[in-house]
PQR file with spaces between the fields and no chain letter, atoms N, CA, C, O and H, PARSE charges and radii, in Angstrom:
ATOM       1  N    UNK     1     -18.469   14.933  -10.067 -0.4000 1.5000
ATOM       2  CA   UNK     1     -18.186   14.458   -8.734 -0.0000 2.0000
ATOM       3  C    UNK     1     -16.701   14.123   -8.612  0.5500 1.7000
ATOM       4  O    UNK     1     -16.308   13.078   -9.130 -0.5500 1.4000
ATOM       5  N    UNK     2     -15.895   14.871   -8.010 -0.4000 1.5000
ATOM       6  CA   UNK     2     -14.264   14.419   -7.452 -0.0000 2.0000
ATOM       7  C    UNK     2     -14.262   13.128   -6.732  0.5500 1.7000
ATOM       8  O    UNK     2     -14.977   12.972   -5.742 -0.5500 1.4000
ATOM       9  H    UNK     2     -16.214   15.719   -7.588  0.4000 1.0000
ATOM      10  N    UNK     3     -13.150   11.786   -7.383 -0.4000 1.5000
ATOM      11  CA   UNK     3     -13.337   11.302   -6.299 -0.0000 2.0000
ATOM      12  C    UNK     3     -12.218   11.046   -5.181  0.5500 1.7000
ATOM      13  O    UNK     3     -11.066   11.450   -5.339 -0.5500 1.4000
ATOM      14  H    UNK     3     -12.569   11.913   -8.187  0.4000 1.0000
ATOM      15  N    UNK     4     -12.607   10.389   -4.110 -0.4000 1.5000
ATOM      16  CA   UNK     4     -11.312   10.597   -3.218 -0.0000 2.0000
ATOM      17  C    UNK     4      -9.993    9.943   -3.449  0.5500 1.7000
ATOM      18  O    UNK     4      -9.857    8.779   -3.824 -0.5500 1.4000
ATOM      19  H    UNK     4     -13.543   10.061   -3.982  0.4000 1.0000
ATOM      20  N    UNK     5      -8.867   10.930   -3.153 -0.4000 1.5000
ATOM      21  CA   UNK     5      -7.617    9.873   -2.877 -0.0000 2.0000
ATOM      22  C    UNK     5      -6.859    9.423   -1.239  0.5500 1.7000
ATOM      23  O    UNK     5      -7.222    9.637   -0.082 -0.5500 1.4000
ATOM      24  H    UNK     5      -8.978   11.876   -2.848  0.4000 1.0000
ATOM      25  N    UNK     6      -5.880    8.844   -1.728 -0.4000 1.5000
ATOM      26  CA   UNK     6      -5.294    8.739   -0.660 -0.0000 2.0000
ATOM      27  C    UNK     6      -3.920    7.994   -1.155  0.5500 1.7000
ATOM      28  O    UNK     6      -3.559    7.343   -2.136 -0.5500 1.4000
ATOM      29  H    UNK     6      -5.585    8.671   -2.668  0.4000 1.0000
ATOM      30  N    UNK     7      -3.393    8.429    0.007 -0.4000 1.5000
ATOM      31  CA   UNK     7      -1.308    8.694   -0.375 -0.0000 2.0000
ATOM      32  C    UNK     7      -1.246    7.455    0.694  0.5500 1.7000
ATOM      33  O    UNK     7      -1.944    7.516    1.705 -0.5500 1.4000
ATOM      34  H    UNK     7      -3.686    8.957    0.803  0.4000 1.0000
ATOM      35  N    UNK     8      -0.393    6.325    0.450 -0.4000 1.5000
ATOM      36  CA   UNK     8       0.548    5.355    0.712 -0.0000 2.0000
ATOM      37  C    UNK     8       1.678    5.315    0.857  0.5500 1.7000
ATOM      38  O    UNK     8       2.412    5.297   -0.132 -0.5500 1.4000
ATOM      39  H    UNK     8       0.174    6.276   -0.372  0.4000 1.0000
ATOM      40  N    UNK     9       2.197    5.288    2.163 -0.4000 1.5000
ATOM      41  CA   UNK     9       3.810    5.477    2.223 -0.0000 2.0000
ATOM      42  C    UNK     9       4.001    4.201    2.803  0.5500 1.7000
ATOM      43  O    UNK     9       3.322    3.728    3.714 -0.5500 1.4000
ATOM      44  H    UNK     9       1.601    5.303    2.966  0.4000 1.0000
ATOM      45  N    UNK    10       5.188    3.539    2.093 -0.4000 1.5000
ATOM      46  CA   UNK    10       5.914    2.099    2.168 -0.0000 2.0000
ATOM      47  C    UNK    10       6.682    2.496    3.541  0.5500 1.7000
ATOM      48  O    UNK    10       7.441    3.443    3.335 -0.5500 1.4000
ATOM      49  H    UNK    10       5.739    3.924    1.353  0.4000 1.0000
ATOM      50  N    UNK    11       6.697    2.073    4.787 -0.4000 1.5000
ATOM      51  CA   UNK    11       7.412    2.151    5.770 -0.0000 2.0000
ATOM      52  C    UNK    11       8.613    1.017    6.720  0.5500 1.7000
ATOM      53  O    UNK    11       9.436    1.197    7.617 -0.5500 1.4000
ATOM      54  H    UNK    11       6.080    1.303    4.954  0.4000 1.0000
ATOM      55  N    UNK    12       8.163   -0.089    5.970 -0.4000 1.5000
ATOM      56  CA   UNK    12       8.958   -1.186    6.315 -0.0000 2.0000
ATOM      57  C    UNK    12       9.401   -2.228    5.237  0.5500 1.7000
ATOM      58  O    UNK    12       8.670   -2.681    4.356 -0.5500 1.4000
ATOM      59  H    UNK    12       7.495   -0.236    5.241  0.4000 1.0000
ATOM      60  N    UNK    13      10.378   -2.457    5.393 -0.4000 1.5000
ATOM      61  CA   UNK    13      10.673   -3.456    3.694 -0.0000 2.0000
ATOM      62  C    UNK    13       9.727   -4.681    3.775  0.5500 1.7000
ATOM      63  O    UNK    13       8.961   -4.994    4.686 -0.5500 1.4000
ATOM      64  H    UNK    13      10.972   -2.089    6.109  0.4000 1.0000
ATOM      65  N    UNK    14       9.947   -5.228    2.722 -0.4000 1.5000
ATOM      66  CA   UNK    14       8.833   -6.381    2.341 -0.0000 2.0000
ATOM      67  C    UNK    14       9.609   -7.538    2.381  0.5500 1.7000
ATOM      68  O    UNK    14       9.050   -8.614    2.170 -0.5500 1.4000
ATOM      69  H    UNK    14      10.570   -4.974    1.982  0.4000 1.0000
ATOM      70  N    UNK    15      11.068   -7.489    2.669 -0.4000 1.5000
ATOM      71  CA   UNK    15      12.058   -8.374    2.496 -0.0000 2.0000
ATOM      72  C    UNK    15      11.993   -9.332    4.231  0.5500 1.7000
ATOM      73  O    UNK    15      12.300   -8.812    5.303 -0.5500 1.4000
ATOM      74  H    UNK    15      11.523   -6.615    2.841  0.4000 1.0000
ATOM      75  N    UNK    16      11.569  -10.623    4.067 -0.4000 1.5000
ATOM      76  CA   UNK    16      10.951  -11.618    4.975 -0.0000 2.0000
ATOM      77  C    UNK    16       9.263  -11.821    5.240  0.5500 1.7000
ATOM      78  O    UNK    16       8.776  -12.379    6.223 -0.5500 1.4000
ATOM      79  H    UNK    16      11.320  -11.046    3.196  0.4000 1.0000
ATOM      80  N    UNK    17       8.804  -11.454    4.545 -0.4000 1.5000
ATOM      81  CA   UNK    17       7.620  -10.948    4.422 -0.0000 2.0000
ATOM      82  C    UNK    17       6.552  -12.491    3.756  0.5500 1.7000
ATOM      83  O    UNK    17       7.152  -13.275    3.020 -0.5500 1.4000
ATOM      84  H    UNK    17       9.200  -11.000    3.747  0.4000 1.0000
ATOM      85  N    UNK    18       5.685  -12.657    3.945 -0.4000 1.5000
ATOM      86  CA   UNK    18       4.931  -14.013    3.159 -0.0000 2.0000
ATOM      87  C    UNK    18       4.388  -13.312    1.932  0.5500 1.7000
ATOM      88  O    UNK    18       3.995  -12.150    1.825 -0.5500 1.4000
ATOM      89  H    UNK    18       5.198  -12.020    4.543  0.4000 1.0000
ATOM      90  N    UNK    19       4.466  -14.432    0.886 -0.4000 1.5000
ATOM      91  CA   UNK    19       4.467  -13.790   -0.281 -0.0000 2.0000
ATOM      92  C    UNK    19       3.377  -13.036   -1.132  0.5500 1.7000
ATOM      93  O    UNK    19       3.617  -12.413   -2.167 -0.5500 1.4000
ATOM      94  H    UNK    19       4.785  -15.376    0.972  0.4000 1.0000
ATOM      95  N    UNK    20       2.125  -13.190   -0.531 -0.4000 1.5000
ATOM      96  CA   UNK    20       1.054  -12.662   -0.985 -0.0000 2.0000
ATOM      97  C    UNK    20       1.405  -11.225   -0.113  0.5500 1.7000
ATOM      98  O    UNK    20       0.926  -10.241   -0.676 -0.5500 1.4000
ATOM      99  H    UNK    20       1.930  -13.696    0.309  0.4000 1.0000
ATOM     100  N    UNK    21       1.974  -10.989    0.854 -0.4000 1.5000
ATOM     101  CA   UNK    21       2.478   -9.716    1.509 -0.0000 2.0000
ATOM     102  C    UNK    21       3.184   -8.632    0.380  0.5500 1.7000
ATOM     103  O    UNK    21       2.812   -7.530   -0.023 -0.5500 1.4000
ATOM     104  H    UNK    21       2.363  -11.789    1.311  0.4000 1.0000
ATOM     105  N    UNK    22       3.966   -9.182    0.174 -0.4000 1.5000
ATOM     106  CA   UNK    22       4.765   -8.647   -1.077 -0.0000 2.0000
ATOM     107  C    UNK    22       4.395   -8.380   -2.363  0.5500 1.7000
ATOM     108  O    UNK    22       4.670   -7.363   -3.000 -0.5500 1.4000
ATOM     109  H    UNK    22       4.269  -10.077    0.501  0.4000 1.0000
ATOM     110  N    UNK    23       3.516   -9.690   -2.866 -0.4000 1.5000
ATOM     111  CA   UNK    23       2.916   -9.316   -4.204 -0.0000 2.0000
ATOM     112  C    UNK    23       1.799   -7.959   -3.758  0.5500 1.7000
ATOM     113  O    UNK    23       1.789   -6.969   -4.489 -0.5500 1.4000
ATOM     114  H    UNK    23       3.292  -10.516   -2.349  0.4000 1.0000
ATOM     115  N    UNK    24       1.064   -8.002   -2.760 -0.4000 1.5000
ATOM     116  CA   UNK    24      -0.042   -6.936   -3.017 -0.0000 2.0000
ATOM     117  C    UNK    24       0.873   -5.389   -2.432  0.5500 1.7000
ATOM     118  O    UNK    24       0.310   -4.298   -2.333 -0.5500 1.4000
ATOM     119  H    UNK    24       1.072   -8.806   -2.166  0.4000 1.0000
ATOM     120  N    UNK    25       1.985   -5.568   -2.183 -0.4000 1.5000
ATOM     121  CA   UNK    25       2.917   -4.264   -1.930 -0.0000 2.0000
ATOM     122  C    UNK    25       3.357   -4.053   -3.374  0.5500 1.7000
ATOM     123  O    UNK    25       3.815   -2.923   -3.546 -0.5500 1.4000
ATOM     124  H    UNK    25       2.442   -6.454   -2.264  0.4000 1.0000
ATOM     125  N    UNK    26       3.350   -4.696   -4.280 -0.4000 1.5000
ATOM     126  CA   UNK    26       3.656   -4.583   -5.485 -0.0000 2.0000
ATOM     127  C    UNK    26       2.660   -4.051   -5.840  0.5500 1.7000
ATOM     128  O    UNK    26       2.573   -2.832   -5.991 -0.5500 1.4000
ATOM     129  H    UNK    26       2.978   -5.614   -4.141  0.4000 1.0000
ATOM     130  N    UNK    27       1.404   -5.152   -6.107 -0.4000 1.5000
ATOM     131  CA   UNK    27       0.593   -4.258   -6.784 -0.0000 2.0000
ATOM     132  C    UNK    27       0.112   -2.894   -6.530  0.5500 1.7000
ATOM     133  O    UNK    27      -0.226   -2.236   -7.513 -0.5500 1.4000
ATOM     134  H    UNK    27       1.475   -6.141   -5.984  0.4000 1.0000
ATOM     135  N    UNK    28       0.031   -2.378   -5.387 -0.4000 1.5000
ATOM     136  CA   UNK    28       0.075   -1.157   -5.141 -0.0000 2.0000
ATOM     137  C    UNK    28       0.865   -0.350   -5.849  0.5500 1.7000
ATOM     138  O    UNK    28       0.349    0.727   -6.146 -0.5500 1.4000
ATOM     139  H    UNK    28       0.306   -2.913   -4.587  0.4000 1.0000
ATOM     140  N    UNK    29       2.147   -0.568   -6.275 -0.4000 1.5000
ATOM     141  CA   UNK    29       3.070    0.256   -6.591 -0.0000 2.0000
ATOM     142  C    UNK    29       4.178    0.495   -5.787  0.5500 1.7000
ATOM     143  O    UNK    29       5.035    1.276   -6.199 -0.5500 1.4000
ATOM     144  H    UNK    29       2.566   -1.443   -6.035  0.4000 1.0000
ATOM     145  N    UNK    30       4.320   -0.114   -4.578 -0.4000 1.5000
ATOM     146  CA   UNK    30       5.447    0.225   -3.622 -0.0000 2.0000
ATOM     147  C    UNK    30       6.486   -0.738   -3.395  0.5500 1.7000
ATOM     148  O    UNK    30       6.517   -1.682   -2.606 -0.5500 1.4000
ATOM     149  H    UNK    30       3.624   -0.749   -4.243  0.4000 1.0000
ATOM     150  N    UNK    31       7.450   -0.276   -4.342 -0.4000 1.5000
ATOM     151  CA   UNK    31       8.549   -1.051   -4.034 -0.0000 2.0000
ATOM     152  C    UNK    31       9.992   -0.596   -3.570  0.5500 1.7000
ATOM     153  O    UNK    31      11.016   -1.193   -3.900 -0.5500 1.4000
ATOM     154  H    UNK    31       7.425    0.491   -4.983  0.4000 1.0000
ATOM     155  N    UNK    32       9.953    0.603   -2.715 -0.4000 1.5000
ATOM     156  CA   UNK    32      11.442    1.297   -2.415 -0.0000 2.0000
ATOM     157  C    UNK    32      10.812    1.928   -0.640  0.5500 1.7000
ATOM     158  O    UNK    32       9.610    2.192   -0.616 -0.5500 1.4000
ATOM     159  H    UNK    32       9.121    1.088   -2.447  0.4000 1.0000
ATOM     160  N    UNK    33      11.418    2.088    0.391 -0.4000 1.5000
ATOM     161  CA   UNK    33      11.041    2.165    1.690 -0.0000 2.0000
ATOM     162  C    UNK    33      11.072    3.814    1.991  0.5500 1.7000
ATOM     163  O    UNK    33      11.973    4.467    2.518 -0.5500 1.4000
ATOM     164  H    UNK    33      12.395    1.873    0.372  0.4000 1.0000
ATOM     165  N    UNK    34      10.191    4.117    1.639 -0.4000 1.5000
ATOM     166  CA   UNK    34       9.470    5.980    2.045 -0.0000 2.0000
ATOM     167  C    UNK    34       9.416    6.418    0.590  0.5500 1.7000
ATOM     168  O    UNK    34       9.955    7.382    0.046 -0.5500 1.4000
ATOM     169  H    UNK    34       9.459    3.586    1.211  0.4000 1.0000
ATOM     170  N    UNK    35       8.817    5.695    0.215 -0.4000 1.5000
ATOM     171  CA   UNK    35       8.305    5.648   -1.452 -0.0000 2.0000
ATOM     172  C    UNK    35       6.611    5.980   -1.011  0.5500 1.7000
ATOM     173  O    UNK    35       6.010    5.377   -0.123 -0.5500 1.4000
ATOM     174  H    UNK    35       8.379    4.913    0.657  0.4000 1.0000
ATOM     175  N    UNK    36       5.928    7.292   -2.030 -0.4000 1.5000
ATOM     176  CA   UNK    36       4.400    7.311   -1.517 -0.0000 2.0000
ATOM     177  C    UNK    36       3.258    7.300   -3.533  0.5500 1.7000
ATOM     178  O    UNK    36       2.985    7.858   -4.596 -0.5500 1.4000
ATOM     179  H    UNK    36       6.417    7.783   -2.752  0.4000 1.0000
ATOM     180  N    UNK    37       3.126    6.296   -2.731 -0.4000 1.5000
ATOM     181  CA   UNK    37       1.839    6.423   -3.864 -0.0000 2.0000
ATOM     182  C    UNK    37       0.319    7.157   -3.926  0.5500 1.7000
ATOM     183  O    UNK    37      -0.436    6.925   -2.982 -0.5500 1.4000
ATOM     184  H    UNK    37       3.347    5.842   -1.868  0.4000 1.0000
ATOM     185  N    UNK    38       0.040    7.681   -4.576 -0.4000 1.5000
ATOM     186  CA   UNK    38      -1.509    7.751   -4.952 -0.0000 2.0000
ATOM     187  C    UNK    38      -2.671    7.238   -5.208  0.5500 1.7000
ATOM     188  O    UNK    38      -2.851    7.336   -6.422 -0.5500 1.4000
ATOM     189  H    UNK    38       0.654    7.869   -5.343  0.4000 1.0000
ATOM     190  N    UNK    39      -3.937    6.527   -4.477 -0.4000 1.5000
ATOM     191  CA   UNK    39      -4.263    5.619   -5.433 -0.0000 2.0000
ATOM     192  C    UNK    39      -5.810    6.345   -4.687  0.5500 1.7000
ATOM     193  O    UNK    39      -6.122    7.079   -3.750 -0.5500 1.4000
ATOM     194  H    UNK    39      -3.790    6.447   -3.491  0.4000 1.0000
ATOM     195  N    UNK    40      -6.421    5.623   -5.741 -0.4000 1.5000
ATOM     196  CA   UNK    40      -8.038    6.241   -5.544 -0.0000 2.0000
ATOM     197  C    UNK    40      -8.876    5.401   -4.353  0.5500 1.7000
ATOM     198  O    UNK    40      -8.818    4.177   -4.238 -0.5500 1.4000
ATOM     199  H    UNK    40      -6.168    5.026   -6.502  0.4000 1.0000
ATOM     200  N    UNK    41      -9.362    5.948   -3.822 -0.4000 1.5000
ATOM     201  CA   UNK    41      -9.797    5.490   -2.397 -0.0000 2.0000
ATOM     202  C    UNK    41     -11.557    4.515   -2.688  0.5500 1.7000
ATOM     203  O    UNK    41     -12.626    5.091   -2.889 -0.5500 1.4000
ATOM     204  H    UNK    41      -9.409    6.942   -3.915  0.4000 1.0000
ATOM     205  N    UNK    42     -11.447    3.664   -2.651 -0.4000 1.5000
ATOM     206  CA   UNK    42     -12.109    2.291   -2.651 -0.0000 2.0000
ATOM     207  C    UNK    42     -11.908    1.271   -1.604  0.5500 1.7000
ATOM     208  O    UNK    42     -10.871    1.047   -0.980 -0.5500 1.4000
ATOM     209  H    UNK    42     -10.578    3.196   -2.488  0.4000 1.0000
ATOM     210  N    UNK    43     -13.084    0.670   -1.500 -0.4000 1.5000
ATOM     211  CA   UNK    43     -13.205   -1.053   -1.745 -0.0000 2.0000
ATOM     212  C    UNK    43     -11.781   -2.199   -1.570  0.5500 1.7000
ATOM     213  O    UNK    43     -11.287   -2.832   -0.637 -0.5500 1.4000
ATOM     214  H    UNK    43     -13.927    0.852   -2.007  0.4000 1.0000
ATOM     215  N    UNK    44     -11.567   -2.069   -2.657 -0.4000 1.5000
ATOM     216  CA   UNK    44     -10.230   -2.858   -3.398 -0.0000 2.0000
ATOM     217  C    UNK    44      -9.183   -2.310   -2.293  0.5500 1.7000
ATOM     218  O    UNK    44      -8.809   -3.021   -1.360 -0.5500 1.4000
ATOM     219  H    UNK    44     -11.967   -1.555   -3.415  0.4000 1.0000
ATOM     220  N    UNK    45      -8.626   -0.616   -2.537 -0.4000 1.5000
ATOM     221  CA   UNK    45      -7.800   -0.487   -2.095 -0.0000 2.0000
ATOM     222  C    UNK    45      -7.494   -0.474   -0.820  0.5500 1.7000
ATOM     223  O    UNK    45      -6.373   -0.591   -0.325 -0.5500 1.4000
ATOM     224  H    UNK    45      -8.930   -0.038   -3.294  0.4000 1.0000
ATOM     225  N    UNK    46      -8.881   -0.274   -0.095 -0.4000 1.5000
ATOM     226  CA   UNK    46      -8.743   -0.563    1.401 -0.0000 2.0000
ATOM     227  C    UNK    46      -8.512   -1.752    2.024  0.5500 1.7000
ATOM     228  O    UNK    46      -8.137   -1.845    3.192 -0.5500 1.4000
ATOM     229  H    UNK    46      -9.792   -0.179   -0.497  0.4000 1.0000
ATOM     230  N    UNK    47      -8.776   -2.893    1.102 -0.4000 1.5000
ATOM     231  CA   UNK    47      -8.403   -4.311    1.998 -0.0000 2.0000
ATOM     232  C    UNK    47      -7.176   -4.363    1.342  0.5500 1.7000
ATOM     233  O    UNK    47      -6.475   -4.885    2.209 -0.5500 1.4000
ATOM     234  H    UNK    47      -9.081   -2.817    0.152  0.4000 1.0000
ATOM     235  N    UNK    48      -6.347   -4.137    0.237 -0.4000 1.5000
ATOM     236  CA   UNK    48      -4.703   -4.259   -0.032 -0.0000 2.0000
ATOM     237  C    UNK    48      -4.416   -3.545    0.876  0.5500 1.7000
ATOM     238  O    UNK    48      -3.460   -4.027    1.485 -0.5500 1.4000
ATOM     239  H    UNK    48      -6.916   -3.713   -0.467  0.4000 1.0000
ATOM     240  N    UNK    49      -4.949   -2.095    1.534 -0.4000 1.5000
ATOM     241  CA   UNK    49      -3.945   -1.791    2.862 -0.0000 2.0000
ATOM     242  C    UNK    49      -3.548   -2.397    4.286  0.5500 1.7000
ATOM     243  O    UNK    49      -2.603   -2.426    5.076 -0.5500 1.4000
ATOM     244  H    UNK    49      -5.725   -1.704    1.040  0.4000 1.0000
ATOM     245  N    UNK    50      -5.258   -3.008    4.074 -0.4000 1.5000
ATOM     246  CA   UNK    50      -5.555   -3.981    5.803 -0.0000 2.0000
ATOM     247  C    UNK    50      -4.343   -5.606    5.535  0.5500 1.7000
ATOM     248  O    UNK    50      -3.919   -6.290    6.467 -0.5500 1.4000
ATOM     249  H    UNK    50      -6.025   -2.985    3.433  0.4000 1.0000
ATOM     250  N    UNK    51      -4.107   -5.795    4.377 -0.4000 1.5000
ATOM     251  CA   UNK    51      -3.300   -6.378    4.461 -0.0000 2.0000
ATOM     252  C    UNK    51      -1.899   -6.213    4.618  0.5500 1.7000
ATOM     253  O    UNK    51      -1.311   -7.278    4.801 -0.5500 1.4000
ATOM     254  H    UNK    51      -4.451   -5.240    3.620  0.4000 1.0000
ATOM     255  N    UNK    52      -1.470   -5.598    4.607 -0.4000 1.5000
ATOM     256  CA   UNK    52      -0.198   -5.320    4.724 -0.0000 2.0000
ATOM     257  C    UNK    52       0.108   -3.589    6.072  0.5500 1.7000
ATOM     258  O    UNK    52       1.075   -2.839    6.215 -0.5500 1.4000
ATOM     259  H    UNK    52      -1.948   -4.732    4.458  0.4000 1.0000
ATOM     260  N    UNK    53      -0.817   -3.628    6.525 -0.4000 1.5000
ATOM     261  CA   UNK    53      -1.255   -2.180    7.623 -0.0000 2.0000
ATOM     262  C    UNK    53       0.377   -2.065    8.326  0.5500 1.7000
ATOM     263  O    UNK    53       0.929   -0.965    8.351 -0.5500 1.4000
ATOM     264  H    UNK    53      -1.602   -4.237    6.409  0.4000 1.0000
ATOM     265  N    UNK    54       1.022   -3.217    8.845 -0.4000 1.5000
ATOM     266  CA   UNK    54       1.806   -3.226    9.717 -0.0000 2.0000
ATOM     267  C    UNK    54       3.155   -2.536    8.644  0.5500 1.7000
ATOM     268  O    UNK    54       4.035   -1.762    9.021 -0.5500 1.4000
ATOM     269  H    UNK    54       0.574   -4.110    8.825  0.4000 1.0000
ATOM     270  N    UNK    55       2.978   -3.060    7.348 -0.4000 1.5000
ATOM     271  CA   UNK    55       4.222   -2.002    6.556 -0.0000 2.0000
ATOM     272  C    UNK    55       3.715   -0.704    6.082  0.5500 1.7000
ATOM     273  O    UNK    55       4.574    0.081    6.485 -0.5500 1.4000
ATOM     274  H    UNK    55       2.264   -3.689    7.042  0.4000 1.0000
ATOM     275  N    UNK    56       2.987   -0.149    5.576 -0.4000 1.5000
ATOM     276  CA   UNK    56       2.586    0.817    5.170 -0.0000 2.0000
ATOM     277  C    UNK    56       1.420    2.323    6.503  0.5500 1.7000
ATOM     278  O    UNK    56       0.819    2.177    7.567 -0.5500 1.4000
ATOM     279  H    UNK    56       2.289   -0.787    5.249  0.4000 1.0000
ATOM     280  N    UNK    57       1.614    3.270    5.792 -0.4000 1.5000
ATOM     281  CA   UNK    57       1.494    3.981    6.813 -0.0000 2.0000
ATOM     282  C    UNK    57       0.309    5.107    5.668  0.5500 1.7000
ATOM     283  O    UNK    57       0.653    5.694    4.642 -0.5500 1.4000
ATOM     284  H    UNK    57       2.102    3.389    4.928  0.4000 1.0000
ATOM     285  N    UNK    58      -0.928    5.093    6.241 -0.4000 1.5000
ATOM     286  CA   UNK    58      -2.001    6.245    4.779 -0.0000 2.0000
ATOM     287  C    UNK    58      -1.756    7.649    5.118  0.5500 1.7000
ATOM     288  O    UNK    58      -1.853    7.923    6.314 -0.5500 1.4000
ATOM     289  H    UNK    58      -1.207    4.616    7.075  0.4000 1.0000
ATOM     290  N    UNK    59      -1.558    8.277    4.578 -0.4000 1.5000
ATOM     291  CA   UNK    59      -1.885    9.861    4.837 -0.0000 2.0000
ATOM     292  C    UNK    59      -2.954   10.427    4.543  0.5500 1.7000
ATOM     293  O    UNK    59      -3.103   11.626    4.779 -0.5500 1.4000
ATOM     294  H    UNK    59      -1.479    8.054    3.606  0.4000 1.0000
């Protein structure tokens, strides 16, 4: 069974940001602005996006 991904592009800096904003832009992996990550499509990774939705952009 393949499972799904999905691509993360950092679209707004994290710089003024509240800090649990930033740490979970970290943990993702995104720390440079039109930087795109990979990450396996879940649970987990869908509420680190709903948090931070307004910087990041899914493909």
């Amino acid at each position: 069974m393949k499972t799904k991904e999905i691509k993360i592009k950092l679209v707004k800096s994290a710089i003024a940001r509240k800090p649990h904003q930033s740490k979970t832009l970290k943990a993702l992996g995104l720390t440079k602005i039109n930087q795109i990550v990979t990450k396996k499509d879940n649970d987990a990774i869908r509420g680190m996006i709903a948090t931070v939705a307004h910087l990041v952009e899914v493909q």
